[in-house]
VOGU-3710 file (C-alpha; in Angstrom, 3 decimals, decimal comma):
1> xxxxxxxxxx> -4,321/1,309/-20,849  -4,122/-2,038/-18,976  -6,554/-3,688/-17,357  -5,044/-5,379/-14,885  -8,122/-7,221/-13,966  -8,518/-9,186/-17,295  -6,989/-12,722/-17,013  -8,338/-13,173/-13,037  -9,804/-16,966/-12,723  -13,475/-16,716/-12,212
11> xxxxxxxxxx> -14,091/-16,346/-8,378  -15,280/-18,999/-6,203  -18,802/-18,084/-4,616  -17,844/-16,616/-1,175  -20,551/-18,962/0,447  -18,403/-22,170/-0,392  -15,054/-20,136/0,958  -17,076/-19,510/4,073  -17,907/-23,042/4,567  -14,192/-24,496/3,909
21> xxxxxxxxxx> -12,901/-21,723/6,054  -15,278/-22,586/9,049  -14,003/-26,149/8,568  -10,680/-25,339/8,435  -10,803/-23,114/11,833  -12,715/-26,028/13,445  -9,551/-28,288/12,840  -6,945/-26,014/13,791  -8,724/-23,646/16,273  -5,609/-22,016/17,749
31> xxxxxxxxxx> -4,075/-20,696/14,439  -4,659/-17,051/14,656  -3,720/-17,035/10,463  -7,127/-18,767/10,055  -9,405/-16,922/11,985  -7,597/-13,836/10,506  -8,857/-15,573/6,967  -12,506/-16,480/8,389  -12,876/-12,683/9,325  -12,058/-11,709/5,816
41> xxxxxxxxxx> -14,782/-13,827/4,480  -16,769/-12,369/6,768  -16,223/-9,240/6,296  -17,010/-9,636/2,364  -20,144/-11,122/3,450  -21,120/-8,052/5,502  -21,856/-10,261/7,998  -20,151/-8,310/10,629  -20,994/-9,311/14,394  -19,151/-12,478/13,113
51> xxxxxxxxxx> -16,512/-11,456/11,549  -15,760/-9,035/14,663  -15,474/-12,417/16,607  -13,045/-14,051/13,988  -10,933/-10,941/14,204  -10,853/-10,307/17,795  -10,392/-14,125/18,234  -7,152/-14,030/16,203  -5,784/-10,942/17,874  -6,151/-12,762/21,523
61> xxxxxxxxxx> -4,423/-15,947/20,038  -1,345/-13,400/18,666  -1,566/-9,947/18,953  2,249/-9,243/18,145  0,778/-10,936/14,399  -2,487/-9,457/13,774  -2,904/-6,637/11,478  -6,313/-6,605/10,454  -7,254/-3,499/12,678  -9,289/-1,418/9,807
71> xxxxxxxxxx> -11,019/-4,517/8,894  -12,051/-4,899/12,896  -12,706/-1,228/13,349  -14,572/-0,701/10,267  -16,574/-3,993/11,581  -17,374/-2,094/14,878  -18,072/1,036/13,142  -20,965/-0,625/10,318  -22,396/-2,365/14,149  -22,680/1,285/15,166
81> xxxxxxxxxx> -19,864/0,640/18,080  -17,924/3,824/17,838  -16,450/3,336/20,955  -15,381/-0,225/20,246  -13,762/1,141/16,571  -12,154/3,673/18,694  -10,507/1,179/20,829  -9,242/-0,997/18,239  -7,950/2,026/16,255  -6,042/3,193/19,195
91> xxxxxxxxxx> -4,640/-0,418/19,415  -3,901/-0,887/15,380  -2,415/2,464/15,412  0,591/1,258/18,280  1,048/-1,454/15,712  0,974/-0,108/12,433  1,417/4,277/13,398  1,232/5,822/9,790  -1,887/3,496/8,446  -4,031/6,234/6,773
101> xxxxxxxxxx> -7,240/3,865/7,051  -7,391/3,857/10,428  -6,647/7,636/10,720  -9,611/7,662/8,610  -12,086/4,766/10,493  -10,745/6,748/13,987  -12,017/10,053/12,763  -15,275/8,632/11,830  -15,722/6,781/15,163  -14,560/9,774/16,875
111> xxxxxxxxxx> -17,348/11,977/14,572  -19,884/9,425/15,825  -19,478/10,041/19,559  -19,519/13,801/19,183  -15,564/14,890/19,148  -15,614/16,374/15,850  -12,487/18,422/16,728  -10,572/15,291/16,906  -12,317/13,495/14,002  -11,089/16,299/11,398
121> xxxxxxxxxx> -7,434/15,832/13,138  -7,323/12,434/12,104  -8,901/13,046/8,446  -6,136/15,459/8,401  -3,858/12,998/9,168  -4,728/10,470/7,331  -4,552/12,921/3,781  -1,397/13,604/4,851  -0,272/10,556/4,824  -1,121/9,301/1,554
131> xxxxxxxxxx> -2,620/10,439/-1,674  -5,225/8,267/-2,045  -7,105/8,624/1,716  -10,460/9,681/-0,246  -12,652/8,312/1,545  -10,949/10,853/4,116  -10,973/13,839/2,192  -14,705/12,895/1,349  -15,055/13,118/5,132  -14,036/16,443/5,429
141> xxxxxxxxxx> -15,342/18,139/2,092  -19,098/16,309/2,667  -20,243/18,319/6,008  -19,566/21,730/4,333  -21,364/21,181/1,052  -24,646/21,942/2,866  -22,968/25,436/4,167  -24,976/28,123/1,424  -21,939/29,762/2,004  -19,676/27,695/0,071
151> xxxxxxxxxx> -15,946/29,558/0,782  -15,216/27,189/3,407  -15,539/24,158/1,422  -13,665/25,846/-1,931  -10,684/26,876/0,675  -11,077/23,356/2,188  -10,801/21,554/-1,498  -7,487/24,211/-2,417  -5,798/23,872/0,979  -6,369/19,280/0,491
161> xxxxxxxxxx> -2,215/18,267/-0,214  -2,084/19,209/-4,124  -1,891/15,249/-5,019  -6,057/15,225/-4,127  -6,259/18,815/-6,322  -7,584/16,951/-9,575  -8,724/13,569/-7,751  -12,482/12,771/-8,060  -13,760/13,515/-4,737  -12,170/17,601/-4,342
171> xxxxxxxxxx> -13,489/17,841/-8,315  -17,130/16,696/-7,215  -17,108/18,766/-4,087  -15,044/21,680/-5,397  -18,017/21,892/-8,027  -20,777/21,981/-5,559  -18,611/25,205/-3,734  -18,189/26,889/-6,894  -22,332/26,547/-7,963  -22,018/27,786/-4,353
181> xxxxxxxxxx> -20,073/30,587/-4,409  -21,657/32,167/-8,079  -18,803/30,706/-10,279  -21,614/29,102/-12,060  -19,085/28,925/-15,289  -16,747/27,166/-13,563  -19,166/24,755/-11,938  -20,611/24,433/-14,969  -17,527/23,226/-16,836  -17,035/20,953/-13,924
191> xxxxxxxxxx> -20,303/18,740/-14,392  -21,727/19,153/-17,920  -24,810/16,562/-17,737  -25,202/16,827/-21,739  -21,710/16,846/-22,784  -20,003/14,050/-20,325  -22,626/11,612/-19,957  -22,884/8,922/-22,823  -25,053/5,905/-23,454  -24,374/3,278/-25,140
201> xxxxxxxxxx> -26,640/-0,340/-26,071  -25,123/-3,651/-25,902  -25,309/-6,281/-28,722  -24,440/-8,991/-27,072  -23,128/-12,390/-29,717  -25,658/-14,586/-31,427  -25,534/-17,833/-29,329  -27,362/-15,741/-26,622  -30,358/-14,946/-28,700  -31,069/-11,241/-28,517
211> xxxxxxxxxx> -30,699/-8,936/-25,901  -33,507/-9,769/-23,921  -32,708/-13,559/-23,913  -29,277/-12,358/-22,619  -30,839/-9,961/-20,222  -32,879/-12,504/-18,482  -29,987/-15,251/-18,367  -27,958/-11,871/-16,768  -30,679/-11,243/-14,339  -30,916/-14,524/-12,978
221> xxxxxxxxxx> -27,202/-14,996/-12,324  -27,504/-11,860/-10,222  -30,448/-12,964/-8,355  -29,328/-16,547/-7,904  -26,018/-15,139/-6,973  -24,774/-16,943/-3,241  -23,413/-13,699/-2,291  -26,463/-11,187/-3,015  -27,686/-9,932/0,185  -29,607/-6,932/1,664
231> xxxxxxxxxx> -27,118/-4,768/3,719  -27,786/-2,178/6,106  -24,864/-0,365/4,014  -26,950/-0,016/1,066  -30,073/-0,629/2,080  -30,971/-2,871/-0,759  -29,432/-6,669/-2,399  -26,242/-6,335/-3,914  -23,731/-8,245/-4,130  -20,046/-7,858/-5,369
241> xxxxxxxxxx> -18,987/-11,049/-6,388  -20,258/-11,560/-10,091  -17,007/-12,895/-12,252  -17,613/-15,885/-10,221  -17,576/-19,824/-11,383  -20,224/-21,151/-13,555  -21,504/-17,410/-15,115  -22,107/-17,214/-18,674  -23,375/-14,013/-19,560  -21,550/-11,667/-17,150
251> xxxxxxxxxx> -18,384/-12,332/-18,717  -19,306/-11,544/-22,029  -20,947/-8,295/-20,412  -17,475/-7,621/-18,835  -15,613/-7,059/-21,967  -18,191/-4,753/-23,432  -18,052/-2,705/-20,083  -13,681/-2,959/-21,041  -14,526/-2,114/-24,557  -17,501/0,526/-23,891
261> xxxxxxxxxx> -15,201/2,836/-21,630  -11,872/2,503/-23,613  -14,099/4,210/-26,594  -15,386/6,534/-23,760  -11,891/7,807/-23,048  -10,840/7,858/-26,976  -13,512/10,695/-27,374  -12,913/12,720/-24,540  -11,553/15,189/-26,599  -14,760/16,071/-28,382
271> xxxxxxxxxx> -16,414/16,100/-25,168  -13,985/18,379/-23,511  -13,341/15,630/-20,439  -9,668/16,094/-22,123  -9,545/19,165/-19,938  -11,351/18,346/-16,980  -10,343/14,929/-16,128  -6,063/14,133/-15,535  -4,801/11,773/-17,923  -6,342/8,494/-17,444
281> xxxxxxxxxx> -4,738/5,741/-15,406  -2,036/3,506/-17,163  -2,838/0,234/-15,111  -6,483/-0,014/-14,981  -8,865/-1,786/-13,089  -12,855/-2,503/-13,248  -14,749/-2,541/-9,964  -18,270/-3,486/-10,518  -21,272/-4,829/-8,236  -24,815/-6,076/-9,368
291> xxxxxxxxxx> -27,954/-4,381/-7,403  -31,319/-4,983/-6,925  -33,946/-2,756/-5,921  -37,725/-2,994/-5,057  -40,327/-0,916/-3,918  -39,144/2,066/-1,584  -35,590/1,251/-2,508  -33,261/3,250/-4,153  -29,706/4,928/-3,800  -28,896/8,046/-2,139
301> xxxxxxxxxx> -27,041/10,752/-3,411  -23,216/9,867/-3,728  -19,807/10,168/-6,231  -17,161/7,088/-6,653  -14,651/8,703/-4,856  -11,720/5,750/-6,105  -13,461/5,693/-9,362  -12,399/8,047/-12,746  -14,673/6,738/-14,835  -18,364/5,592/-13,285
311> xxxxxxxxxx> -21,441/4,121/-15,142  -24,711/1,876/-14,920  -25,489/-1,452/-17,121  -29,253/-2,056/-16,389  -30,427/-5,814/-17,063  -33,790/-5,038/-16,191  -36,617/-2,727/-14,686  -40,076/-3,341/-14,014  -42,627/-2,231/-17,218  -44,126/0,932/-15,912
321> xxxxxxxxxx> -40,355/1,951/-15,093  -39,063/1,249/-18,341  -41,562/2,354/-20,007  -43,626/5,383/-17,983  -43,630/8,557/-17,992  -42,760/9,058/-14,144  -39,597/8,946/-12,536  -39,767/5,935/-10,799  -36,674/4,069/-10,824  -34,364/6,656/-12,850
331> xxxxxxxxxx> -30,911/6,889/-12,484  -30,601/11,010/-11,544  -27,745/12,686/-12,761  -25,926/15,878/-10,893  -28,101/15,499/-7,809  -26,399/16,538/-5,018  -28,455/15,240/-2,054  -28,044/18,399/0,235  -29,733/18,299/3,403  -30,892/22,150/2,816
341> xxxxxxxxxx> -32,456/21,199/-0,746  -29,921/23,472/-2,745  -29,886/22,779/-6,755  -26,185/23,005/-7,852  -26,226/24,827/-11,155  -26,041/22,397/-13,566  -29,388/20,962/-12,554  -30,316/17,286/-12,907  -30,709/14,763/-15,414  -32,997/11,852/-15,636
351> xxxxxxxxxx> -32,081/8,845/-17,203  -34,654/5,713/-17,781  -33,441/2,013/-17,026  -33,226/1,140/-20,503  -32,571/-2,616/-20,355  -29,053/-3,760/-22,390  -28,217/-0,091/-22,224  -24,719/1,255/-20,137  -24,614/4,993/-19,333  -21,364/6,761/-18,433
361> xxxxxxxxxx> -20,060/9,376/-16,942  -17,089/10,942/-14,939  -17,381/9,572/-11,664  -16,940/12,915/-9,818  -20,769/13,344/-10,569  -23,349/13,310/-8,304  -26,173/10,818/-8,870  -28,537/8,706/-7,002  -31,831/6,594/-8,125  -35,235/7,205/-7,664
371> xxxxxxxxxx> -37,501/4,004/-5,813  -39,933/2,293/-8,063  -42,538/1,649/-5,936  -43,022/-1,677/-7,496  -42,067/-5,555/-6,477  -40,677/-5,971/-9,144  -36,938/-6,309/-9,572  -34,586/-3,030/-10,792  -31,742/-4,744/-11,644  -28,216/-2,627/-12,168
381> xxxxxxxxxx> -24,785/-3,338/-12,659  -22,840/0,003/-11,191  -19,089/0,244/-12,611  -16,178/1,834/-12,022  -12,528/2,567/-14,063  -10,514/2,580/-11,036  -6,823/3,187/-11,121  -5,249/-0,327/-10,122  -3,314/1,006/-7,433  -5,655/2,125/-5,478
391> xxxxxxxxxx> -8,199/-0,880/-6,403  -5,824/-3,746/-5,669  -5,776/-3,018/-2,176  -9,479/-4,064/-1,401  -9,471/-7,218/-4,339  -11,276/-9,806/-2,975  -8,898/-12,195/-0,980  -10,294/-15,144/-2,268  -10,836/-16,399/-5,951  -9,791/-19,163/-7,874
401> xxxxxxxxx> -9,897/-22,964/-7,737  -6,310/-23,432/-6,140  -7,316/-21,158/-3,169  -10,420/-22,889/-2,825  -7,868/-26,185/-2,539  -5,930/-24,261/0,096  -8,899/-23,412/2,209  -9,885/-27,204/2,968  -5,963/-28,521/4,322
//
């Protein structure tokens, strides 16, 4: 396989893009190109209200130009302005007609305000038009995995156009409808939380010291990061900007993470993934994030829908996590998250936040993580084997010294 992400300049820190960018719009305030850019960083930053303001800004100064509708409407939609995402997706979608993303940000603006009718139309619509609208297909499949029933969401994942058949969202949901429907086998075969999960410790090189000297030079770069920020998305500090200038120990990290998943993928045959997952992706890409979680914080119940193969480096957890006999801060395995409470057959599996330790599985599984209940930080780097694809279309849009030159003319 080839990553595709491996000789990428380290990224400048998004705060010093912002900064330059702001500059730059101050000089040449009626170039719609440049607000267009200032909305981008923006947008990265989750700092939304603003970035709907550099966007809409850019439209007024050239609206036969602009094209960063989804961007706009998935502003309006995270500002819980459904009927402004509606708008804008009605405008983007006179522009730019067959754009599955805003198919997809429509239907969930449209699911907001009550039309659900019209909201599965556009899913619809948007699957149709590509093979990669997951996030669509996610939106359709999710409301009927709390049905007990479970035929409607198995006919829903066979009727999907047959390019999302083996993709990693019908596969996670498809398993949930056949624990559903008594094809516990099947379901079974599907998530296998002894086989398919693997974990594996890091020995990082000798100038660092040890693991634990590299942990805490690790955790530090995450928590000084510029771009780590609590998001109403999350609702905890992450931040997805870690390759960036200056970083020692992530980068060393990153080709383990390469490395740890390429041996993964060699022994799927003895773990049977051989026959579950499709072959993997020729042009790879790794999409990864650093987290931070205190107290009542923790992660819902969710599958990487763009991912194939998912896992979790943890730098750190508080003592009594690492080290207790609770389940405070565990990373939970095959949990569903069903609003009725149902148990999918394969049950659940806990796994501790070993520090220095990476844990993977197929990302079609289920899992979440448990709040610690403690100040102290639960630090996690979340990864993803992404097919490149599908991943180069959300790379960040800045990185790199000479863009950071083109951001101050």
């Amino acid at each position: 396989m080839q990553w595709t992400d491996i000789d990428l300049p380290p990224q400048i820190p998004l705060d010093i893009h912002l900064r330059l960018q702001r500059e730059s719009v101050a000089r040449h305030s009626c170039d719609p190109a440049r607000h267009a850019r200032l909305g981008d960083i923006l947008f990265q930053l989750a700092k939304y209200g603003d970035a709907v303001v550099a966007f809409e800004q850019a439209e007024t100064l050239s609206p036969r130009t602009f094209r960063q509708f989804e961007k706009l409407a998935r502003c309006y939609t995270w500002l819980n302005r459904s009927d402004a995402a509606c708008q804008v997706c009605e405008r983007g979608n006179d522009v730019i007609p067959n754009c599955a993303g805003l198919h997809t940000l429509h239907g969930i603006a449209l699911r907001a305000l009550g039309h659900e009718t019209q909201a599965c139309a556009a899913f619809l619509e948007a699957v149709a038009l590509t093979c990669d609208a997951f996030e669509a297909a996610t939106c359709l499949l999710s409301p009927l995995a709390a049905d007990p029933d479970g035929t409607r969401l198995l006919a829903l994942c066979e009727d999907l156009p047959s390019a999302y058949t083996n993709s990693t969202v019908v596969r996670g949901y498809r398993a949930i409808a056949l624990s559903r429907v008594g094809r516990l086998d099947e379901a079974r075969n599907l998530v296998d939380l002894e086989r398919y999960p693997t974990r594996t410790a890091f020995e990082p090189p000798t100038e660092f010291g040890g693991i634990e000297r590299f942990n805490t030079l690790l955790a530090d770069e995450i928590l000084r990061n510029p771009g780590l920020r609590h998001t109403s998305t999350y609702g905890f500090c992450r931040t997805e900007q870690l390759a960036i200038l200056g970083a020692r120990a992530f980068p060393v990290l990153l080709k383990f993470l390469r490395s740890t998943i390429e041996d993964y993928i060699a022994n799927f045959s003895q773990s049977g993934l051989d026959v579950i997952l499709p072959p993997p992706p020729p042009r790879g890409f790794l999409y990864y994030a650093g987290n931070v979680v205190r107290a009542e914080e923790g992660h819902h119940a969710h599958l990487h829908k763009f991912g194939y193969i998912s896992g979790v480096y943890h730098v750190s957890a508080p003592p009594d996590v690492a080290q207790g006999n609770d389940r405070s801060g565990a990373l939970v395995l095959g949990n569903c998250g069903l609003a009725d409470g149902y148990v999918a057959c394969w049950g659940a599996r806990d796994v501790k936040p070993v520090p220095g330790v990476a844990t993977l599985f197929p990302s079609h599984i289920f899992h979440s993580v448990v709040p610690t209940r403690t100040e102290q930080p639960r630090i996690a780097i979340p990864f993803d084997l992404c097919a490149a694809q599908v991943v180069e279309k959300s790379v960040p849009i800045v990185s790199g010294m000479e863009e950071a030159n083109n951001l101050s003319a």
